[in-house]
N, CA, C and O atoms as CSV, one atom per row, in Angstrom:
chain,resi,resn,atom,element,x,y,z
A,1,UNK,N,N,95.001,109.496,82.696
A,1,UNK,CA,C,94.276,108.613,83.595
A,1,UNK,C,C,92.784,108.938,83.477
A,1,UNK,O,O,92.440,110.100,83.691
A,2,UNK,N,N,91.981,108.130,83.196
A,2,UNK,CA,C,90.129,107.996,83.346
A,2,UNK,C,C,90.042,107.980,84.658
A,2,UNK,O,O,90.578,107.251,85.493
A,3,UNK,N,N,89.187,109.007,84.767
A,3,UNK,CA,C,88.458,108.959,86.234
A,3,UNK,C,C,87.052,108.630,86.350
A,3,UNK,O,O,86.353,109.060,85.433
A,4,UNK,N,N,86.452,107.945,87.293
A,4,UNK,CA,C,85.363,107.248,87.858
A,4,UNK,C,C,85.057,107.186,88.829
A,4,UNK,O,O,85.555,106.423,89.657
A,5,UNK,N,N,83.869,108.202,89.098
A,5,UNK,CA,C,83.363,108.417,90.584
A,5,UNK,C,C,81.585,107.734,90.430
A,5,UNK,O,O,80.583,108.109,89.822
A,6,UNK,N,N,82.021,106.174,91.653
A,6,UNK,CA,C,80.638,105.880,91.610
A,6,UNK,C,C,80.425,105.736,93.145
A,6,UNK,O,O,81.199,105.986,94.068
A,7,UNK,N,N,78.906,105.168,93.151
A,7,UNK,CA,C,78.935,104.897,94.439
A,7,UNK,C,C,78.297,103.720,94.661
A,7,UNK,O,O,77.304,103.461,93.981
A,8,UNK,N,N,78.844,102.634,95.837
A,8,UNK,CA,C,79.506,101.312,96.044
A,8,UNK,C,C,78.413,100.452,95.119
A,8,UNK,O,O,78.632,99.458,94.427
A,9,UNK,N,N,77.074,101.220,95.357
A,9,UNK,CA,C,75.912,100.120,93.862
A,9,UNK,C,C,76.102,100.138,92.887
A,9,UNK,O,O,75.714,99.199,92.193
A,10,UNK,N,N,76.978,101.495,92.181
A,10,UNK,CA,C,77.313,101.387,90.784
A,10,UNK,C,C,78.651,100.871,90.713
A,10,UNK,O,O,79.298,101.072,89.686
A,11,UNK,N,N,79.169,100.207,91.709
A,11,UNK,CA,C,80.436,99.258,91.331
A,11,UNK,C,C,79.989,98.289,90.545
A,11,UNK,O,O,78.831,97.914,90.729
A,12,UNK,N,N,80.804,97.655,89.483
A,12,UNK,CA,C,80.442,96.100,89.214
A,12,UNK,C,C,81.462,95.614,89.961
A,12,UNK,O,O,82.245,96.306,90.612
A,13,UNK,N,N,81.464,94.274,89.863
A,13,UNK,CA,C,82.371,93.272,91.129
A,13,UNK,C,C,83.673,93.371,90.290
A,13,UNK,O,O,84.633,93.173,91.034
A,14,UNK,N,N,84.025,93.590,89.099
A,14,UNK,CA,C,85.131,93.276,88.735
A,14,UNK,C,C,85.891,95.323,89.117
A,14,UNK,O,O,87.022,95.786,89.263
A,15,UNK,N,N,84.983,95.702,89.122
A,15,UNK,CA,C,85.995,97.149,89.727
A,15,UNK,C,C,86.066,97.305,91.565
A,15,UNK,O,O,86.860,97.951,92.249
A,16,UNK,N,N,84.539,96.166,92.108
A,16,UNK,CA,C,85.100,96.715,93.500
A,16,UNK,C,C,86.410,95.408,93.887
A,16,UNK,O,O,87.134,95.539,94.874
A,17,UNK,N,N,86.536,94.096,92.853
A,17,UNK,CA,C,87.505,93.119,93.107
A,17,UNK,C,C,88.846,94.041,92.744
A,17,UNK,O,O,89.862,93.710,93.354
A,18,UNK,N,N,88.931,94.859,92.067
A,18,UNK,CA,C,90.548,95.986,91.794
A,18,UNK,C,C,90.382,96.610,92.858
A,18,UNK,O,O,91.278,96.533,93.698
A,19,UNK,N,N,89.038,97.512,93.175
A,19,UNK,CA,C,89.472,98.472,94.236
A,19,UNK,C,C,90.216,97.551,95.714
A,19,UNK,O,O,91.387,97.625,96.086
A,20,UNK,N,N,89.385,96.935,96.173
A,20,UNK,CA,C,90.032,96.054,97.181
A,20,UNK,C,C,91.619,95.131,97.122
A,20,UNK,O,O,92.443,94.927,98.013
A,21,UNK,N,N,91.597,94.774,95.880
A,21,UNK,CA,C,93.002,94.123,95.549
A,21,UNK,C,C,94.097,95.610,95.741
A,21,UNK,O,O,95.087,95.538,96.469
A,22,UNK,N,N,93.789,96.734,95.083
A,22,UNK,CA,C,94.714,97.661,95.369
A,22,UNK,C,C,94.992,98.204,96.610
A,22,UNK,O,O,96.080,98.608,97.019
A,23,UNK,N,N,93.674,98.177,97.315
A,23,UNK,CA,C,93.946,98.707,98.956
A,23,UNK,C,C,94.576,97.428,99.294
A,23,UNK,O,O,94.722,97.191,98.095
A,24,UNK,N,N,94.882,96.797,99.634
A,24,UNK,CA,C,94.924,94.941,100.044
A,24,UNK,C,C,96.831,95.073,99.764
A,24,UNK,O,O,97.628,95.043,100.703
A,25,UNK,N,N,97.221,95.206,98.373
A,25,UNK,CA,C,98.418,95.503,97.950
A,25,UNK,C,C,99.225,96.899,98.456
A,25,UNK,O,O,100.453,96.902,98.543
A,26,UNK,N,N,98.617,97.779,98.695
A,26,UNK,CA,C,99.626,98.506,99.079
A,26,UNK,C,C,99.370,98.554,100.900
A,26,UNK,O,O,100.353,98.425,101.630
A,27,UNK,N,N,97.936,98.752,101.509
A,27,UNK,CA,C,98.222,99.317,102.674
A,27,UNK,C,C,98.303,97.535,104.017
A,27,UNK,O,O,98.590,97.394,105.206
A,28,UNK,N,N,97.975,96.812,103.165
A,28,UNK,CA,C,98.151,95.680,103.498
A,28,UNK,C,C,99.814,95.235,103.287
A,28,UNK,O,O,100.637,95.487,104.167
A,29,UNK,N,N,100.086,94.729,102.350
A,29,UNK,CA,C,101.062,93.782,102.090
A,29,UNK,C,C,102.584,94.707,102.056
A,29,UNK,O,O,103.604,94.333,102.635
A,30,UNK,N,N,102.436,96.283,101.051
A,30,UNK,CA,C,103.410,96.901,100.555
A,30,UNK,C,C,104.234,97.962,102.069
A,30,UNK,O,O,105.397,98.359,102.142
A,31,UNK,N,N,103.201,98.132,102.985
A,31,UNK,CA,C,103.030,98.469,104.390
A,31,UNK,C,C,102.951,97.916,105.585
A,31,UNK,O,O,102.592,98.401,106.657
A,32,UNK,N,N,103.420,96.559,105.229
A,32,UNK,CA,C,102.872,95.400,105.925
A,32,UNK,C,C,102.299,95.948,107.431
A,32,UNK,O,O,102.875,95.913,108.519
A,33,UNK,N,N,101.101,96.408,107.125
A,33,UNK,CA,C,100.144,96.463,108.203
A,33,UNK,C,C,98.684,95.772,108.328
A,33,UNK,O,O,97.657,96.448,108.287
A,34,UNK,N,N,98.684,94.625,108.454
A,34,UNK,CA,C,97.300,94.062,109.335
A,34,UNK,C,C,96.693,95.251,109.536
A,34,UNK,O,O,97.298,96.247,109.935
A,35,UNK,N,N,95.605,95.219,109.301
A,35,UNK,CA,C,94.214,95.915,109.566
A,35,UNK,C,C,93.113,95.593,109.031
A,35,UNK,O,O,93.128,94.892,108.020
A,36,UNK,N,N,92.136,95.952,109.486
A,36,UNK,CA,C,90.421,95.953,109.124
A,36,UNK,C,C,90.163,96.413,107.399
A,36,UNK,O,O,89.272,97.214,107.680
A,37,UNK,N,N,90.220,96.475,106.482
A,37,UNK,CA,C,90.560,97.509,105.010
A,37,UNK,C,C,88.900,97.384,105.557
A,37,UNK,O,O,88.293,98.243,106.198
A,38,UNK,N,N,88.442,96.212,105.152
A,38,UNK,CA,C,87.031,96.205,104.837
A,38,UNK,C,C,86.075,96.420,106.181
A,38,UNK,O,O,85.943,95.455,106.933
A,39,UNK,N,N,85.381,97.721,106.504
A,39,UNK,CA,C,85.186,98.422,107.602
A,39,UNK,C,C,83.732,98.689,107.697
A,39,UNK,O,O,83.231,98.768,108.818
A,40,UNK,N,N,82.957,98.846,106.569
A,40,UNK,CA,C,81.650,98.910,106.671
A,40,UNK,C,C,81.206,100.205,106.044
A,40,UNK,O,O,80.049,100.533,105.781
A,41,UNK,N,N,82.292,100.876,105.851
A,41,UNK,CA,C,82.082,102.400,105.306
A,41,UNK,C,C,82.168,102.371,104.022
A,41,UNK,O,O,82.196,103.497,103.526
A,42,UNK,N,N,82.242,101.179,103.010
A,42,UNK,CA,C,82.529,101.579,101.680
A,42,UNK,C,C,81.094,101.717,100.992
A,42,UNK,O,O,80.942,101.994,99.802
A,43,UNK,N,N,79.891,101.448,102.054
A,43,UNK,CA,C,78.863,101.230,101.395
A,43,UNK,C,C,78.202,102.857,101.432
A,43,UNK,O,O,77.259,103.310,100.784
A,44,UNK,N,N,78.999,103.461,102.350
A,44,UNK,CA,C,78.681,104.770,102.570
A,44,UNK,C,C,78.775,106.128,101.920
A,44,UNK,O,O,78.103,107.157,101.988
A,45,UNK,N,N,80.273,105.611,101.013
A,45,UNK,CA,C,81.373,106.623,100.399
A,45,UNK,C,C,81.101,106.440,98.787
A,45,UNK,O,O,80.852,105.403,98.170
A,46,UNK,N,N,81.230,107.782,98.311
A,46,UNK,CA,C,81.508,107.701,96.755
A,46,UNK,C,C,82.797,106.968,96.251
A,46,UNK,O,O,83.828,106.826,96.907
A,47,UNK,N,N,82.626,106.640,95.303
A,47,UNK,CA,C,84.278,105.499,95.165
A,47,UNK,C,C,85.048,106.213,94.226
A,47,UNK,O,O,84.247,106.288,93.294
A,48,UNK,N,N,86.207,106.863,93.805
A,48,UNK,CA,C,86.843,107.595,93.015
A,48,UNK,C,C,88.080,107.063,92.255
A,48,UNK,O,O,89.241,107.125,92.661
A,49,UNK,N,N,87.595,106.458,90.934
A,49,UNK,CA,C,88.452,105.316,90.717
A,49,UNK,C,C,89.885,105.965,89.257
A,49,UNK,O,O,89.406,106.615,88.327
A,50,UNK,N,N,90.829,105.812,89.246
A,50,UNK,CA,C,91.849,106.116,88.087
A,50,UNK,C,C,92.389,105.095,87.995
A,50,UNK,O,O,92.993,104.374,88.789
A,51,UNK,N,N,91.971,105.011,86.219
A,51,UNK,CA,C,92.304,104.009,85.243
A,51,UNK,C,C,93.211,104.198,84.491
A,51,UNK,O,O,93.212,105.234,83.826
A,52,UNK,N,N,94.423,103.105,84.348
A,52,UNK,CA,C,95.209,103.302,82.942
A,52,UNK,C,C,95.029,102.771,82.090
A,52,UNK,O,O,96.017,102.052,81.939
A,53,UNK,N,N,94.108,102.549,81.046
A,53,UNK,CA,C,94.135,101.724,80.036
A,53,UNK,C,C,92.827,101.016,80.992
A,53,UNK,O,O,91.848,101.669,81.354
A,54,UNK,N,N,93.007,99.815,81.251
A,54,UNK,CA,C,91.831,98.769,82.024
A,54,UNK,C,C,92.462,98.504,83.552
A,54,UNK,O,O,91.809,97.953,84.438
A,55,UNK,N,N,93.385,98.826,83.665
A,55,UNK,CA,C,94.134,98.989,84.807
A,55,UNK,C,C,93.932,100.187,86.050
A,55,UNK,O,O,94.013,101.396,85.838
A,56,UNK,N,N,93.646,99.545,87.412
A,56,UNK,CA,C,93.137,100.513,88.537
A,56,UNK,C,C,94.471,100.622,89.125
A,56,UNK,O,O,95.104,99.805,89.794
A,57,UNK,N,N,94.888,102.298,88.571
A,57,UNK,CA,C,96.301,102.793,89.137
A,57,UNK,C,C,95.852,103.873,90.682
A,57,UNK,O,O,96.700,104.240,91.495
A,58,UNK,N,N,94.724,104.127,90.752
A,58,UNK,CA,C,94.909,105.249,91.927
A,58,UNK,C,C,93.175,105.319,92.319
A,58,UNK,O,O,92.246,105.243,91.514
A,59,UNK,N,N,93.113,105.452,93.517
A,59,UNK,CA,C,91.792,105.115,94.200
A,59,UNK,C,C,91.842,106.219,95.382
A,59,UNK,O,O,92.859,106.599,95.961
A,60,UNK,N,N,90.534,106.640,95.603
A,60,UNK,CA,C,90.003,107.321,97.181
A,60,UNK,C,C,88.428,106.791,97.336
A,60,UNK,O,O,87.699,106.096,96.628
A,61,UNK,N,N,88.293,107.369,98.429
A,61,UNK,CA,C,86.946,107.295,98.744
A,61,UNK,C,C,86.033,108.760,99.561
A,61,UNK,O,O,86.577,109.452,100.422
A,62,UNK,N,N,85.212,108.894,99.277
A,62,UNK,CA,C,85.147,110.057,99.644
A,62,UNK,C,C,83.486,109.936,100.419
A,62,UNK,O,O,82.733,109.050,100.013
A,63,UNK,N,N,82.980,110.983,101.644
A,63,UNK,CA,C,82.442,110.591,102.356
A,63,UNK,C,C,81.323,111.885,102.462
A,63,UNK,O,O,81.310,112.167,101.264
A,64,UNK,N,N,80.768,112.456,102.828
A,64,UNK,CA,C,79.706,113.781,102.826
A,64,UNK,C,C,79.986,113.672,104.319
A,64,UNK,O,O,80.394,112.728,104.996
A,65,UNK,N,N,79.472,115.548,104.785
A,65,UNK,CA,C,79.920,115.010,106.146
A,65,UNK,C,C,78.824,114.630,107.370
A,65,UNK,O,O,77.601,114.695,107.247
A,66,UNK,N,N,79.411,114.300,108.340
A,66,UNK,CA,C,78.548,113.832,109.148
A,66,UNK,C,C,78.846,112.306,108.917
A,66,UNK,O,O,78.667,111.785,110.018
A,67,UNK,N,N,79.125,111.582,108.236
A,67,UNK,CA,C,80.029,109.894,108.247
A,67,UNK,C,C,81.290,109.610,108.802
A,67,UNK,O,O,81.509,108.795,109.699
A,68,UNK,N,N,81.868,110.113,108.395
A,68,UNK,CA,C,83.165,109.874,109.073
A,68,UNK,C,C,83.851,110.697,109.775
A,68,UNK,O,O,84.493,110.260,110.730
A,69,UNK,N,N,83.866,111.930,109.490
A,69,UNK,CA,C,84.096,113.353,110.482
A,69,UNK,C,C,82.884,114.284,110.216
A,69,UNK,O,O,82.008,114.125,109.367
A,70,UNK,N,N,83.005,115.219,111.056
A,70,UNK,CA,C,81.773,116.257,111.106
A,70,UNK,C,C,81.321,117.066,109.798
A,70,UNK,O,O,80.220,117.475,109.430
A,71,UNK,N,N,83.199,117.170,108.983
A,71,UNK,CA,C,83.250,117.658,107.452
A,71,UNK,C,C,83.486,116.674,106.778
A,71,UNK,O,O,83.852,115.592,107.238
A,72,UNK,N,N,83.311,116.924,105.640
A,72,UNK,CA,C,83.272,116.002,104.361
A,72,UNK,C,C,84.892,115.322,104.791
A,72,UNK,O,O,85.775,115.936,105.390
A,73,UNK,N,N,84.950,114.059,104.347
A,73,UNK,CA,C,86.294,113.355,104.210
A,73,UNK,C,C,86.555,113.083,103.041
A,73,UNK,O,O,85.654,113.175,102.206
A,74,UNK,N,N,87.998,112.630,102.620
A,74,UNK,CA,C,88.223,111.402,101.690
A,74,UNK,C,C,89.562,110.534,102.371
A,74,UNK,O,O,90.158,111.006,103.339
A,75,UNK,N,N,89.826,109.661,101.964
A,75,UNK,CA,C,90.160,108.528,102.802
A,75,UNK,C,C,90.185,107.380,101.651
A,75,UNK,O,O,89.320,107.151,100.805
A,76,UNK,N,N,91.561,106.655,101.889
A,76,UNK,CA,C,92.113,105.639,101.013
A,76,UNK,C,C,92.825,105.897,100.001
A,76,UNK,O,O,92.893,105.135,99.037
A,77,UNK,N,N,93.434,106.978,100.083
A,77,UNK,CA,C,94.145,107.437,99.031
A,77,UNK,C,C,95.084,106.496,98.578
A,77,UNK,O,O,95.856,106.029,99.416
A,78,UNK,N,N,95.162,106.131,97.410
A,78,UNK,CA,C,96.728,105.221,97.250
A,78,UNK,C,C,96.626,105.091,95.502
A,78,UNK,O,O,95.612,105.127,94.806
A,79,UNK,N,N,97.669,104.974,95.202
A,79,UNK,CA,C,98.630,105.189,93.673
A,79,UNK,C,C,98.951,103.481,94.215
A,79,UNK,O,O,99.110,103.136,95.385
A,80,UNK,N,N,98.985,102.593,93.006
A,80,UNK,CA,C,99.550,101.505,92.315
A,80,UNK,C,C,101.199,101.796,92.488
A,80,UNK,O,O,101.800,102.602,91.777
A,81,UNK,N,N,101.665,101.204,93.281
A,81,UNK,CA,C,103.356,100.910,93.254
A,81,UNK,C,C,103.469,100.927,91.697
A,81,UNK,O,O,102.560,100.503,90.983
A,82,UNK,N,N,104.722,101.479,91.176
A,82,UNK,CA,C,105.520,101.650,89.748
A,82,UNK,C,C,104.353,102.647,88.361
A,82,UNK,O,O,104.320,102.595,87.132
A,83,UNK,N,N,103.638,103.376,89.301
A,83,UNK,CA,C,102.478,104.441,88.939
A,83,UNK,C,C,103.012,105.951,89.484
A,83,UNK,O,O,102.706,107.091,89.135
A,84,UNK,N,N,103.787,105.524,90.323
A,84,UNK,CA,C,103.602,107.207,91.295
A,84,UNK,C,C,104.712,108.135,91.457
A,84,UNK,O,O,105.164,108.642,92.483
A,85,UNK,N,N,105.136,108.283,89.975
A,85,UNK,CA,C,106.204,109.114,89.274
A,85,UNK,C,C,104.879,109.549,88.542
A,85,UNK,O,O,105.052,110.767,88.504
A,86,UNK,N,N,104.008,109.383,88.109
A,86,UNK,CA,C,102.888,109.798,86.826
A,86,UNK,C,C,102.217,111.000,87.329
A,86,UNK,O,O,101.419,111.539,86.563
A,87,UNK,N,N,102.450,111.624,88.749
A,87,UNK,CA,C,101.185,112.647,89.981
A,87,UNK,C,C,99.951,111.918,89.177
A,87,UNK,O,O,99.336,112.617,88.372
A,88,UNK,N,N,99.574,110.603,89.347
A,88,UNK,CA,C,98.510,110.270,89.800
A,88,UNK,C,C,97.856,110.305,90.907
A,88,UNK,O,O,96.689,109.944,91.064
A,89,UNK,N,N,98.919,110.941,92.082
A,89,UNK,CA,C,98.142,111.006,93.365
A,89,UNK,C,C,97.983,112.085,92.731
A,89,UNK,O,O,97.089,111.813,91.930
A,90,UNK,N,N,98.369,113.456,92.531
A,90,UNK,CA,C,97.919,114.563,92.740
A,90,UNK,C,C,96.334,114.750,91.811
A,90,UNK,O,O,95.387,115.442,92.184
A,91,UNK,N,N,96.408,113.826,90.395
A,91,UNK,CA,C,95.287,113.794,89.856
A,91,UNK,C,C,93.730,113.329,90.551
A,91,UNK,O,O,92.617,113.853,90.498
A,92,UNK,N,N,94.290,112.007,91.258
A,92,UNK,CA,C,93.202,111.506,91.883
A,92,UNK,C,C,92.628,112.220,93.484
A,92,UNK,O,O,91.559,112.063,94.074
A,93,UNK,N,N,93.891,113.064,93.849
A,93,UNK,CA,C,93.056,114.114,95.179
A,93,UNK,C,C,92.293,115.366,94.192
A,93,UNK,O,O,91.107,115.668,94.330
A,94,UNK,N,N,92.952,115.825,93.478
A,94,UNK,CA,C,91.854,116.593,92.360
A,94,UNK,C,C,90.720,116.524,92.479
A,94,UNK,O,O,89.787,117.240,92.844
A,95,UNK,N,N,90.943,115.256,92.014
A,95,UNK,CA,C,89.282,114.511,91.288
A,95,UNK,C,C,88.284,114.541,92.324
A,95,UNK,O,O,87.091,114.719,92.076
A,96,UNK,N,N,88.927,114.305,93.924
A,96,UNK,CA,C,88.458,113.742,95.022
A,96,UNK,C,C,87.832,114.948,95.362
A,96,UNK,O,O,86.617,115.132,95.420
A,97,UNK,N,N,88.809,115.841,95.606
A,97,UNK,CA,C,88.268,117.685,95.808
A,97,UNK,C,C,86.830,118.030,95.562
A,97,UNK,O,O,85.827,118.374,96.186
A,98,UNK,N,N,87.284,117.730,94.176
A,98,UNK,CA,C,86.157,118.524,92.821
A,98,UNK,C,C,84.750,117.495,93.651
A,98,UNK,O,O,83.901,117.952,94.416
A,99,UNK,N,N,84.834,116.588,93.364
A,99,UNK,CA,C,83.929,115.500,93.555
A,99,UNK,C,C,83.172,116.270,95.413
A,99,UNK,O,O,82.036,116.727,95.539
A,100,UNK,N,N,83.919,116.200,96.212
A,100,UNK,CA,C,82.906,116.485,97.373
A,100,UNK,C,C,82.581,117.727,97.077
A,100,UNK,O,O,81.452,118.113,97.379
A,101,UNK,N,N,83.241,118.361,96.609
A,101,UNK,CA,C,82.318,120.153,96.157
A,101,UNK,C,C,81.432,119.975,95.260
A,101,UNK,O,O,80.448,120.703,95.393
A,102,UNK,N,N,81.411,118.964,94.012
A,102,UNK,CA,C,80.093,119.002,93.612
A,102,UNK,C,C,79.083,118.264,94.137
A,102,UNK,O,O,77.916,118.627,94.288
A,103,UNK,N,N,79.623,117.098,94.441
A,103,UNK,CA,C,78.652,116.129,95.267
A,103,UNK,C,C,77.793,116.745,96.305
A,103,UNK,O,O,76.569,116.876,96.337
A,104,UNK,N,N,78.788,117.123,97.215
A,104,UNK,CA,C,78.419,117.560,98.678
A,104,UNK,C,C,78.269,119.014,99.088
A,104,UNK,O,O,77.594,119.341,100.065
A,105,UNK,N,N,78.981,119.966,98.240
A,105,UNK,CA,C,78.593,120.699,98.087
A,105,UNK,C,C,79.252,121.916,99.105
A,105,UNK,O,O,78.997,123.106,99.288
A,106,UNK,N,N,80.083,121.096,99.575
A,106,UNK,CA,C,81.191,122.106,100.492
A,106,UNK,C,C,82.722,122.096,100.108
A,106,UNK,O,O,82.982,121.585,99.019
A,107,UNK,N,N,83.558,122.491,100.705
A,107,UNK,CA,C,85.061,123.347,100.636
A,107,UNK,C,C,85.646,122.452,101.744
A,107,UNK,O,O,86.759,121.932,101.665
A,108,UNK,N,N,84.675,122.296,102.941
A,108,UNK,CA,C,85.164,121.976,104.180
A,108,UNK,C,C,85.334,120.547,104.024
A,108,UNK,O,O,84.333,119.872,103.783
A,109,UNK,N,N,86.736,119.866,104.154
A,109,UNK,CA,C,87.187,118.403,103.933
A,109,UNK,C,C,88.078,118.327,104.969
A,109,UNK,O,O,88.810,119.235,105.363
A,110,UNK,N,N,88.002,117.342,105.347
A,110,UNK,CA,C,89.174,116.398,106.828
A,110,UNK,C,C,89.660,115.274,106.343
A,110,UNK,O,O,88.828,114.575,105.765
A,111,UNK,N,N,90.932,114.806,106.402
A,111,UNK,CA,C,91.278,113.398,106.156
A,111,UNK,C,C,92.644,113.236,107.357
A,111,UNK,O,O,93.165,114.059,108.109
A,112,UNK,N,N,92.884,111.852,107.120
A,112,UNK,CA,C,93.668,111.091,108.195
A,112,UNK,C,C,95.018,111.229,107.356
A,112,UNK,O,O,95.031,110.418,106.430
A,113,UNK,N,N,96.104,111.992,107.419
A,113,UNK,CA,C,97.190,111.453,106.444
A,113,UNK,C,C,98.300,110.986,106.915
A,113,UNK,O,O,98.845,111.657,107.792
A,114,UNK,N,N,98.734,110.128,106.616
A,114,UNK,CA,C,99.664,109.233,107.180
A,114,UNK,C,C,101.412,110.631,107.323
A,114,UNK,O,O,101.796,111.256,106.334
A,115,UNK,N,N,101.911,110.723,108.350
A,115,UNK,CA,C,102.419,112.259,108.367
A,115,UNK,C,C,103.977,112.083,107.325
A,115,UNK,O,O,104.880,112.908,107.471
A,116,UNK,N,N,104.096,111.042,106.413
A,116,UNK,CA,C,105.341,110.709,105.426
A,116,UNK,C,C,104.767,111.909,104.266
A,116,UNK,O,O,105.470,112.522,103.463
A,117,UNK,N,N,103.159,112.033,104.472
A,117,UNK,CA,C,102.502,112.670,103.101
A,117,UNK,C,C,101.998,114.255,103.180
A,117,UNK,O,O,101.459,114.908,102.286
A,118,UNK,N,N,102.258,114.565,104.197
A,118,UNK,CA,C,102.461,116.398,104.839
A,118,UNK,C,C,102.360,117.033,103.830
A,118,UNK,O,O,101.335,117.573,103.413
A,119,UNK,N,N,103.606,117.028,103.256
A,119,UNK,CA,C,103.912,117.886,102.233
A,119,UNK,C,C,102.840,117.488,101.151
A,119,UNK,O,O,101.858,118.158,100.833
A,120,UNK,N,N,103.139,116.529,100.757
A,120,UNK,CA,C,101.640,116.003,99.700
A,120,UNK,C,C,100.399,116.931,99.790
A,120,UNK,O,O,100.091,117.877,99.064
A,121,UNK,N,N,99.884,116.507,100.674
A,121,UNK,CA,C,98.400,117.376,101.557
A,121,UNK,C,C,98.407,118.624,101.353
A,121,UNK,O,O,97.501,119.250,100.801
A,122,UNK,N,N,99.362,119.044,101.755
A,122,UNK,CA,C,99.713,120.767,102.107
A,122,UNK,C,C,99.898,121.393,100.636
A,122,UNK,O,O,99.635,122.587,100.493
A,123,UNK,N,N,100.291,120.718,99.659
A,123,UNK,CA,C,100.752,121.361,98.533
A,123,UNK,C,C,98.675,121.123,97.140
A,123,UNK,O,O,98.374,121.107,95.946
A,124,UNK,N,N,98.113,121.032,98.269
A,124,UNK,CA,C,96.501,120.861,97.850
A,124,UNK,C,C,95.236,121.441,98.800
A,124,UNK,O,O,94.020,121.357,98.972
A,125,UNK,N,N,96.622,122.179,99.345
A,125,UNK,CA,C,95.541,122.894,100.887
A,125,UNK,C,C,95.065,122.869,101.796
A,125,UNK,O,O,94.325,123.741,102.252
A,126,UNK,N,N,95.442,121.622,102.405
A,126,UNK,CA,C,95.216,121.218,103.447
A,126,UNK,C,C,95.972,121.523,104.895
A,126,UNK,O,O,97.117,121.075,104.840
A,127,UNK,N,N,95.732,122.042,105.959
A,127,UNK,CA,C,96.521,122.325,107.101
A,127,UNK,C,C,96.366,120.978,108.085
A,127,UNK,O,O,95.539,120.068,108.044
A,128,UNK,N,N,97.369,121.192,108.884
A,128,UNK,CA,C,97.669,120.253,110.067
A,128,UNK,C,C,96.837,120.220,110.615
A,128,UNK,O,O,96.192,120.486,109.601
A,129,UNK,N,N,95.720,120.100,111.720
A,129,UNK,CA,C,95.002,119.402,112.859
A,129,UNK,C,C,95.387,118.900,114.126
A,129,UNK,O,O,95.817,117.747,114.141
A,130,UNK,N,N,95.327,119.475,115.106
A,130,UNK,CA,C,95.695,118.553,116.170
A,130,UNK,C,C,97.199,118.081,116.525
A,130,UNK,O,O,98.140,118.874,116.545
A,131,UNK,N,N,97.315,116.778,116.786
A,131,UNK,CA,C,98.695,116.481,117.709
A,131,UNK,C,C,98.359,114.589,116.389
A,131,UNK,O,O,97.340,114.163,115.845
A,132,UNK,N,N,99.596,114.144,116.423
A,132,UNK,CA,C,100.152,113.193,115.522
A,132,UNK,C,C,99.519,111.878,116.490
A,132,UNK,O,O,99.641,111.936,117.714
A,133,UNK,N,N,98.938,110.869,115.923
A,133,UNK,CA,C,98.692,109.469,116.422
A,133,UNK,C,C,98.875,108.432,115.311
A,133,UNK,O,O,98.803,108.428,114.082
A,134,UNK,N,N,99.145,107.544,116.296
A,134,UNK,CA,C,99.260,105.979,115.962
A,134,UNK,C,C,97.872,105.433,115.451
A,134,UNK,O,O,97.044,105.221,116.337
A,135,UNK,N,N,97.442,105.136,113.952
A,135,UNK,CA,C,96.507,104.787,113.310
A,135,UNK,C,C,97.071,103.176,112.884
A,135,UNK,O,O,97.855,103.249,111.938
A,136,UNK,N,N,96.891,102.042,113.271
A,136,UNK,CA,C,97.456,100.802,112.904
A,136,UNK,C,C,98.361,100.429,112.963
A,136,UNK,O,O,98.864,99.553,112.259
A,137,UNK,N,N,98.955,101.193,114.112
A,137,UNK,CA,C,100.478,101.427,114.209
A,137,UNK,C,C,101.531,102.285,113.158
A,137,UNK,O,O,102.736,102.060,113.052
A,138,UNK,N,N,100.789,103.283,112.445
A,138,UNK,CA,C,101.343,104.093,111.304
A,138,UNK,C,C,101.029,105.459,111.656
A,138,UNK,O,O,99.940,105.999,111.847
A,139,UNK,N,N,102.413,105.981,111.712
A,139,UNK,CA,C,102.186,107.717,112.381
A,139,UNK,C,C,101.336,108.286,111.464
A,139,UNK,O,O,101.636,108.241,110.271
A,140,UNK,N,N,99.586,109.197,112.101
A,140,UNK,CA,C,99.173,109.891,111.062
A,140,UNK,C,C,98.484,111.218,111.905
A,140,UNK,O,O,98.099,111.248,113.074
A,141,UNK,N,N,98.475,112.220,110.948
A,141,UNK,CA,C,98.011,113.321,111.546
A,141,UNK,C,C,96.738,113.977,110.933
A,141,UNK,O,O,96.656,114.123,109.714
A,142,UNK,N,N,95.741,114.375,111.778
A,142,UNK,CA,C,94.572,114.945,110.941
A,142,UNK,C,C,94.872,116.352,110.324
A,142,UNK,O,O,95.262,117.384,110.870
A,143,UNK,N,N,94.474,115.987,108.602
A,143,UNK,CA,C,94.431,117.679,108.000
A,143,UNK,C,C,93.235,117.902,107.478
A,143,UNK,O,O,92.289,117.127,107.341
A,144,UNK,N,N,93.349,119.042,107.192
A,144,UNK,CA,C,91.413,120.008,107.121
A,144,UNK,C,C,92.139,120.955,105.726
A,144,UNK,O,O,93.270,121.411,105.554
A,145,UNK,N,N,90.845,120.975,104.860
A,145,UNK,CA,C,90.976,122.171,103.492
A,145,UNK,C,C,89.758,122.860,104.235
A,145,UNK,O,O,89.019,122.175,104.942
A,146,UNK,N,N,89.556,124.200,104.074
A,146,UNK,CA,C,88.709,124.866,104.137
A,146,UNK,C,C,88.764,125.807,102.611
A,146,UNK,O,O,87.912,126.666,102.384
């Protein structure tokens, strides 16, 4: 998988038209959850894109902190349905890692994870946070890497 970390000006329209079609397809339609995707924060976040070939199989977004939590975030994690036998997730939280430690320049990361993906998280260092809530009506719990 090619990885591609830009940020939302160095999108061209035909990669932020995939990035959005892929969030749109899975946390939209494949989750059927209604929600806001498009929030105002993408103009904020580095964009962290995995390619197969010309194809956008796995996406995050990642945030410095003080935007979205007090520590660095990433947020939007999602693998392409009939992709995620490949650990393209595990490649693209990698990427995401590496990326706010060089970018941003810290260790300290928070994200929202939907609590089906615990184990996911945890097996990249991340601990639990807090008490479990309803995010769009989808159980999720905050985890922290230090």
């Amino acid at each position: 998988m090619e990885i591609k970390i830009l940020t939302f000006e160095e999108l061209s329209l035909h990669e932020l038209y995939k990035v959005l079609q892929l969030r749109a397809e899975v946390f939209v339609v494949e989750q059927d959850c209604v929600y806001q995707d498009i929030d105002g924060k993408d103009e904020k976040a580095l964009h962290i894109l995995g390619f197969e070939d010309e194809e956008l199989v796995a996406y995050t977004r990642i945030f410095p902190p003080g935007i979205y939590f007090s520590q660095a975030a990433i947020g939007r994690v999602v693998v392409k349905e009939g992709h995620r036998k490949k650990s393209y997730g595990h490649e693209i939280l990698k990427a995401s890692i590496r990326a706010v430690e060089d970018k941003f320049g810290t260790k300290k990361i928070k994200l929202s994870a939907q609590t089906y993906l615990i184990k996911f998280y945890e097996s990249h260092g991340f601990k639990q946070v807090g008490e479990g809530y309803l995010e769009d009506g989808i159980p999720h719990i905050g985890m922290v890497k230090d």
